[in-house]
BAFI-3210 file (N, C-alpha, C; in Angstrom, 3 decimals, decimal comma, padded with zeros to 6 digits):
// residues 165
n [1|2|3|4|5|6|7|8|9|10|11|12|13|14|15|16|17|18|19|20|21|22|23|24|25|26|27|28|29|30|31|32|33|34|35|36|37|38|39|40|41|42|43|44|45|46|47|48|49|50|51|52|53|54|55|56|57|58|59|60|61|62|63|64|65|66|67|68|69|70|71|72|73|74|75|76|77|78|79|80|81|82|83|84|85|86|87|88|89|90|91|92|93|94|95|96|97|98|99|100|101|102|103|104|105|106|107|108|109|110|111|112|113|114|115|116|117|118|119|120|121|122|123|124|125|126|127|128|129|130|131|132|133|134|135|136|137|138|139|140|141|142|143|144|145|146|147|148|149|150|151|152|153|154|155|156|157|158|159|160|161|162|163|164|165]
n.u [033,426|033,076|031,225|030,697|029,585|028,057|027,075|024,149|023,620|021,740|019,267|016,528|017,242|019,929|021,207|022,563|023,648|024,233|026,769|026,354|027,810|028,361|029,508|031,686|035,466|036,935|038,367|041,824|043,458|044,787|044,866|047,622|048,861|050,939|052,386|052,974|055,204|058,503|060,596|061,781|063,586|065,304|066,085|065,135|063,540|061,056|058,622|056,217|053,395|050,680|048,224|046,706|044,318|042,165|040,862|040,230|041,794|043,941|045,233|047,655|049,314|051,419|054,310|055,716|057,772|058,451|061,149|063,296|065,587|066,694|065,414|062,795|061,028|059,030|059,565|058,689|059,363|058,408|058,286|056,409|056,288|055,323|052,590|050,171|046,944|045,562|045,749|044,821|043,854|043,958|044,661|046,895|047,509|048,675|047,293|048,806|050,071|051,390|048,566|048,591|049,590|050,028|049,973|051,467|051,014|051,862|051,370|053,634|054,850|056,183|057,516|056,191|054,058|051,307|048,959|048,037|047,272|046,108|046,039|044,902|045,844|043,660|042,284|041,184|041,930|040,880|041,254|041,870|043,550|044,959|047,363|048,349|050,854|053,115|056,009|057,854|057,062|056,194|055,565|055,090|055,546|055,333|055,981|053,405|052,888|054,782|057,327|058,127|058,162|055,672|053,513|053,299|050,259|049,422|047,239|046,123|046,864|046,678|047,723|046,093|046,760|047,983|049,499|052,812|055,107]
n.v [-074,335|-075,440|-076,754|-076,593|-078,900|-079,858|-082,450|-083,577|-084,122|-087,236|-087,175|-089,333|-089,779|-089,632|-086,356|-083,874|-080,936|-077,550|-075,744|-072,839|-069,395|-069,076|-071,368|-071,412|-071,340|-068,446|-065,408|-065,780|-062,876|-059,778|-056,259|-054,402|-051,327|-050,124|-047,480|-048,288|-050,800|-051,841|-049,611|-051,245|-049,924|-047,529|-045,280|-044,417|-042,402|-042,647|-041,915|-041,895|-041,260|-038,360|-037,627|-035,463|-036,439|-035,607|-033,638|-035,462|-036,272|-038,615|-040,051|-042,480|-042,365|-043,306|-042,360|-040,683|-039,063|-038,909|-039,346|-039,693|-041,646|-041,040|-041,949|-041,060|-042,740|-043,239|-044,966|-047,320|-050,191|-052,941|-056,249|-058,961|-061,036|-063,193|-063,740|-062,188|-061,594|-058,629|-055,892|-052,576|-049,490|-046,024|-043,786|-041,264|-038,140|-035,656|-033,153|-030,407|-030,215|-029,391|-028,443|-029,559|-031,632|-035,581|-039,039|-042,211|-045,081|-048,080|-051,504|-053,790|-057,141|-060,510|-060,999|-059,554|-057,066|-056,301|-054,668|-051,781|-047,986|-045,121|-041,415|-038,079|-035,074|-034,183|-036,108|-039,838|-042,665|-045,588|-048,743|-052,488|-054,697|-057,594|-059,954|-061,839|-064,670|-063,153|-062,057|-059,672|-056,353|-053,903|-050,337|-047,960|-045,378|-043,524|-039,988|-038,763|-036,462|-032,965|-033,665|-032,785|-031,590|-032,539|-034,871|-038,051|-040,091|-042,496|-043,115|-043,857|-046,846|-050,567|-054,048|-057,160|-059,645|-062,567|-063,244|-060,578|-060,450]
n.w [-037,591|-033,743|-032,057|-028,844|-026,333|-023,607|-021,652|-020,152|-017,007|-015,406|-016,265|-017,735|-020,260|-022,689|-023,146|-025,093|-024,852|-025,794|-024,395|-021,971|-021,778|-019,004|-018,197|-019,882|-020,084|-018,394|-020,439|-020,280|-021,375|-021,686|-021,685|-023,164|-023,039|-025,690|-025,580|-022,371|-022,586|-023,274|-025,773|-028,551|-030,227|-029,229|-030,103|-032,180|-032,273|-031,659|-029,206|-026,290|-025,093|-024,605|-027,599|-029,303|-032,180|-034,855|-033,316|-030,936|-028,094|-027,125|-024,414|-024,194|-026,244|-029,061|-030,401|-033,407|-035,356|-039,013|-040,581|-038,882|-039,071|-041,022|-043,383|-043,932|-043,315|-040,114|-036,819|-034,893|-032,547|-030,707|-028,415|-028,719|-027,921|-029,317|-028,209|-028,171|-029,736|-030,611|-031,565|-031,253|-032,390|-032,779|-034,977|-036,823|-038,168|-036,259|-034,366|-034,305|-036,174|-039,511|-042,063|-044,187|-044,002|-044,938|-044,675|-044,980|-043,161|-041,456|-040,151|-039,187|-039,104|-038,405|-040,396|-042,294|-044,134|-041,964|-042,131|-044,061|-044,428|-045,258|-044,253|-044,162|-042,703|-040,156|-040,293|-038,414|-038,279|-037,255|-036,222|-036,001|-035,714|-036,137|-034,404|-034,219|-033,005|-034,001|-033,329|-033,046|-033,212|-035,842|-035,703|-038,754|-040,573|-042,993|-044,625|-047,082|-048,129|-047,218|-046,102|-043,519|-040,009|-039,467|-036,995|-035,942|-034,970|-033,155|-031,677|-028,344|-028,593|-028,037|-027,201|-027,178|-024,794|-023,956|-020,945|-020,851|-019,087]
ca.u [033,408|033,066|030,295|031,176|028,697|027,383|025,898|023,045|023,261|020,483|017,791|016,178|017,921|021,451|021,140|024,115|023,401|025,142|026,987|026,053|029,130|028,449|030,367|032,574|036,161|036,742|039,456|043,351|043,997|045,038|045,291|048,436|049,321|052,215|053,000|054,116|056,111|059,746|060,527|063,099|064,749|064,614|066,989|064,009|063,379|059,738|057,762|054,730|052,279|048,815|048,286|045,018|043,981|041,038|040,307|039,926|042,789|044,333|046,354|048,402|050,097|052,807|054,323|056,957|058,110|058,820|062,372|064,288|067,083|067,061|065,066|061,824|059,979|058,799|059,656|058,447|058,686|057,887|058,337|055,157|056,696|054,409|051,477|049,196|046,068|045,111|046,191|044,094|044,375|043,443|045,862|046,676|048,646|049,007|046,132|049,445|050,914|050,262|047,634|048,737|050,493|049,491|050,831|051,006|050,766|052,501|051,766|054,445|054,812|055,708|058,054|055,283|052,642|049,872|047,687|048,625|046,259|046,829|045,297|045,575|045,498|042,427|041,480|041,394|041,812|040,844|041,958|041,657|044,500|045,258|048,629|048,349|051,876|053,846|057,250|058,069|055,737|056,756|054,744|055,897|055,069|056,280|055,121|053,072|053,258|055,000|058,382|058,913|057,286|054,182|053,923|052,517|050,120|048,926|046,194|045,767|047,619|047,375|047,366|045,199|047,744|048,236|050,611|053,912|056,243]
ca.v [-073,979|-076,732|-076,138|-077,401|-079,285|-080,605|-083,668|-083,218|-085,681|-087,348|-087,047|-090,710|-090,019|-088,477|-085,259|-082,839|-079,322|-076,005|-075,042|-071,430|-068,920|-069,451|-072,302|-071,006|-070,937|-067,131|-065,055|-064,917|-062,410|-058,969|-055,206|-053,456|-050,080|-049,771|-046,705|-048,606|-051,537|-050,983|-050,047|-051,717|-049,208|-046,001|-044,410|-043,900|-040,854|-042,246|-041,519|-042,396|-039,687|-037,998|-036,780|-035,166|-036,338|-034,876|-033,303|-036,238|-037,006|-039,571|-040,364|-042,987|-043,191|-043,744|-040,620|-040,407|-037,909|-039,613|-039,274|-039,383|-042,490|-039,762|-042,548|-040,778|-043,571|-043,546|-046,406|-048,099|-051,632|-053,577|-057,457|-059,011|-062,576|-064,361|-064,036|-061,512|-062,033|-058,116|-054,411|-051,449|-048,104|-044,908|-043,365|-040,076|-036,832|-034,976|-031,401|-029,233|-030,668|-029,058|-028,707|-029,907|-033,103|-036,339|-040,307|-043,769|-046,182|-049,991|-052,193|-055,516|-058,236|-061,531|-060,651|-058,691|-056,039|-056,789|-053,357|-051,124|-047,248|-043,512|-040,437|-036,830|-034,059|-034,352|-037,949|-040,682|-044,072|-046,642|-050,226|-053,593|-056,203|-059,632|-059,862|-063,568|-065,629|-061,764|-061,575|-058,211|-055,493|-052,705|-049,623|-047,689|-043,763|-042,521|-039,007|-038,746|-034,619|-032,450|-033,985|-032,648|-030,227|-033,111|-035,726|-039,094|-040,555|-043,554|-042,994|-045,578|-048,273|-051,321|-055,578|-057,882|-060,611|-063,181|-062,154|-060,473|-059,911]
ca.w [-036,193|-033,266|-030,943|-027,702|-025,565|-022,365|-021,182|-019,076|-016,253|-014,756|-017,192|-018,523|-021,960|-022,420|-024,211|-025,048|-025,135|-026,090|-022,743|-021,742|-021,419|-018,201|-018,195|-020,358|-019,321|-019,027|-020,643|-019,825|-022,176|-020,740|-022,514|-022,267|-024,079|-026,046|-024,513|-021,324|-023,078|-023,687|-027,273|-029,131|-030,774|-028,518|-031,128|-033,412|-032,022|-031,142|-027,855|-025,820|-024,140|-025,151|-028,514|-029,984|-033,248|-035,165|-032,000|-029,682|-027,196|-027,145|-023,405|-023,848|-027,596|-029,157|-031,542|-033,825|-036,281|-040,119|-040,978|-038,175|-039,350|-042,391|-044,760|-044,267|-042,189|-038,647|-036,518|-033,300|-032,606|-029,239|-028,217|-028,359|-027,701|-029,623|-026,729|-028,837|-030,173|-031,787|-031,746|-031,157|-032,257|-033,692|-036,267|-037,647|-038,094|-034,824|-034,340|-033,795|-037,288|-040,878|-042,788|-045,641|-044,033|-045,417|-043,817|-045,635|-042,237|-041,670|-039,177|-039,760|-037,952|-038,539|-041,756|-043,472|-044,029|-041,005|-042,352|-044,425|-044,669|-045,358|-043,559|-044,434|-041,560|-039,540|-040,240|-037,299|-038,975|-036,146|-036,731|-034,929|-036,627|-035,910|-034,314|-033,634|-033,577|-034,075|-032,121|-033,029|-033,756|-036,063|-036,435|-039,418|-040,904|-044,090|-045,036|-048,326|-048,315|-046,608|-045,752|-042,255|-039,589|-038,281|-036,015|-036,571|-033,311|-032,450|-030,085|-027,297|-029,046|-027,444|-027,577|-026,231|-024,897|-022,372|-020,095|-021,441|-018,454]
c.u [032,767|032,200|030,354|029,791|028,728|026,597|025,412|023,031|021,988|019,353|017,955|016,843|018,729|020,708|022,628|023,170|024,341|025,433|026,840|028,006|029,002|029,879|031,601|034,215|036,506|038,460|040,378|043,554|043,891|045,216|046,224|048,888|050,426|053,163|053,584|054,750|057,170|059,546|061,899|064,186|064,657|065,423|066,320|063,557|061,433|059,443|057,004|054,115|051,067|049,499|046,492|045,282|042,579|040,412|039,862|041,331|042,589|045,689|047,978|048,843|051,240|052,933|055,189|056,558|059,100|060,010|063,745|065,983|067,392|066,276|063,857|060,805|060,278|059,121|059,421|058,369|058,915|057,925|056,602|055,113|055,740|053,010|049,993|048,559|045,885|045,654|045,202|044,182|043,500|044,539|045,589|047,944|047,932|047,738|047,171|050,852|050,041|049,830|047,372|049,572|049,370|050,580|050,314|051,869|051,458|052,027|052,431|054,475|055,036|056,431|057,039|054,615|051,491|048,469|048,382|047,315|047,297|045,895|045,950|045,414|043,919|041,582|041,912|041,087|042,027|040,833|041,742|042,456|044,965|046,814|049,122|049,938|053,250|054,784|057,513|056,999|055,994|055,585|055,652|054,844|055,478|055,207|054,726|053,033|053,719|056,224|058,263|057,522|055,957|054,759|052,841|052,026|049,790|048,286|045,820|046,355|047,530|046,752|046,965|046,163|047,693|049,844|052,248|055,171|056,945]
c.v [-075,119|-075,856|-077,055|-077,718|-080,051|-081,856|-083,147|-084,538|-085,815|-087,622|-088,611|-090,784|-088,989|-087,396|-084,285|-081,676|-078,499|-075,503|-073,254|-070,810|-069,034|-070,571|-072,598|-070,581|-069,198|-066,477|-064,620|-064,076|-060,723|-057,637|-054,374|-052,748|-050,403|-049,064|-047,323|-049,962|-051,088|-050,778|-050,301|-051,050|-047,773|-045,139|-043,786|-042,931|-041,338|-042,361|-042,282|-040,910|-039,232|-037,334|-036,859|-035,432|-036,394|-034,377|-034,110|-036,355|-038,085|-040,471|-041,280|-043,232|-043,246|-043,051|-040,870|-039,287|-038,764|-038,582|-038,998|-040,146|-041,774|-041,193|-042,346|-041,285|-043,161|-044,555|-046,648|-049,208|-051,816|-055,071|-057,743|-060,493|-063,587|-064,442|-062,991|-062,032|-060,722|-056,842|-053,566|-050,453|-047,136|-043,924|-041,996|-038,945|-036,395|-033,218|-031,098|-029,421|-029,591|-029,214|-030,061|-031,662|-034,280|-037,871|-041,179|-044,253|-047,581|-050,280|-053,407|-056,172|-059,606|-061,694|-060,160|-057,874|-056,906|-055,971|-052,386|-049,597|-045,807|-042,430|-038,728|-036,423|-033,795|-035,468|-038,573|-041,777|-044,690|-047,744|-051,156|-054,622|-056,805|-059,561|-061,128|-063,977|-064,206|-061,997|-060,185|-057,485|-054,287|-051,336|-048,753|-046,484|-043,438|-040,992|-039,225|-037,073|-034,145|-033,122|-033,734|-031,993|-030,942|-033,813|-036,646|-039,968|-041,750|-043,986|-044,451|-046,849|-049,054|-053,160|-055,846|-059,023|-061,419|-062,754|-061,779|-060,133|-061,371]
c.w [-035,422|-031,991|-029,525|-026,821|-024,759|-022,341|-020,294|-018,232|-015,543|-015,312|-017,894|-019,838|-021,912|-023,558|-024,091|-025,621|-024,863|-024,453|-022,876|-021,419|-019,957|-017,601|-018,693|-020,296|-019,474|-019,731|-020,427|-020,949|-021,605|-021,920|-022,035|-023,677|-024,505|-025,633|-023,051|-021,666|-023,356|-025,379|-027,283|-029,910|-030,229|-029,704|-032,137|-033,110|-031,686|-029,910|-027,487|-025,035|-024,958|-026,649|-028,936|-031,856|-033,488|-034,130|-030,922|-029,167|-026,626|-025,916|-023,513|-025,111|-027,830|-030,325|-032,381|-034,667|-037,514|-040,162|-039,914|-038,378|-040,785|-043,846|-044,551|-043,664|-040,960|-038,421|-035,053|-033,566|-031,111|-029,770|-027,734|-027,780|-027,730|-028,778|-027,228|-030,079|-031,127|-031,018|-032,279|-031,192|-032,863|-034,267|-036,666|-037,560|-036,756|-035,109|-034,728|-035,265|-038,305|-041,508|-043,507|-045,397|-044,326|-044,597|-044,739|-044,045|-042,201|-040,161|-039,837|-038,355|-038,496|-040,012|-042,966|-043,200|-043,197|-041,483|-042,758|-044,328|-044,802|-044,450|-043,839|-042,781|-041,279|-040,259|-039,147|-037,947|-037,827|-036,772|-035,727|-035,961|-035,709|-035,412|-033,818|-034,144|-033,874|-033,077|-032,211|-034,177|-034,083|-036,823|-037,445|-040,046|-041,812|-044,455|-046,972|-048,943|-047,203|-045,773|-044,724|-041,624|-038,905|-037,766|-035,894|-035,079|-033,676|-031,170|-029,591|-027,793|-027,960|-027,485|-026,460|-026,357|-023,641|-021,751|-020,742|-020,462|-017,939]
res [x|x|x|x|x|x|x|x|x|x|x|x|x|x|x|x|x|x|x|x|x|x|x|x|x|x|x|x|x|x|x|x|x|x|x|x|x|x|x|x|x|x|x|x|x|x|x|x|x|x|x|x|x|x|x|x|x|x|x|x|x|x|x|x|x|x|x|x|x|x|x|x|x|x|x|x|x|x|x|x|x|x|x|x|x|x|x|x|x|x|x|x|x|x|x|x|x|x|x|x|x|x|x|x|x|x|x|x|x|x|x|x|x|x|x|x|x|x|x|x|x|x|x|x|x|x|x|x|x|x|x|x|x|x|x|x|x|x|x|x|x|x|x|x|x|x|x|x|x|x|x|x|x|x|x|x|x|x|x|x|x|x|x|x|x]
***
């Protein structure tokens, strides 16, 4: 790591010192939900809008329901056009899902696994991954029990990016 420094002008003997964030240029980098990005495949049968998991609500996520192209996965993806830095969320089966449902998780990006996790019914797996250099951003749901009948959230989803419009 490269520690950036200042000359001090004026003073009888140069000195360089650690510039304060002050001085710091500050950050273009902007947070925008998923929920209001287009998605790329609306056909996937997934959404955006509130969902409660483990009893917190969650306004602005992004939903699906595993098996809708009939191979068992969820699917959302979004253009991230290269301009994202990281992806924010909180993960899980849906309150108004059952019991007994269980999720194995994907984020890809970038031709691979970005984060992979699982969560039964009433877990909230929160995440913070790297989505640096990512053009397309695919979230992905397979059920691990319970074939059908829940609904897989993605509370607040959203990248920290310089500007994407």
């Amino acid at each position: 790591m490269t520690l950036r420094t200042c000359a001090i002008v004026g003073l009888a003997t140069a000195s360089l010192l650690p510039c304060s964030s002050v001085d710091a240029r500050p950050s273009k980098l902007r947070s925008y939900y998923l929920s209001a990005l287009p998605l790329l495949n609306p056909a996937s049968g997934a959404t955006t809008g509130a969902a409660q998991i483990n009893g917190r609500n969650f306004a602005r996520s992004v939903l699906m329901s595993p098996g809708v192209y009939g191979d068992g996965i969820g699917h959302a993806e979004f253009n991230l056009k290269r301009r994202c830095k990281t992806l924010t969320f909180t993960a899980g089966i849906t309150d108004d899902s059952s019991q007994d449902s269980a999720g194995e998780f994907s984020v890809a990006g970038g031709g691979g696994d970005l984060d992979t996790f699982s969560a039964d019914f009433g877990q909230a797996v929160a995440r913070t991954v790297s989505v640096r250099g990512v053009l397309r951003l695919t979230l992905e749901a397979t059920p691990s029990s319970n074939n059908g009948g829940f609904q897989i959230g993605w509370g607040d989803a959203k990248v920290r990016c310089t500007r994407l419009s």
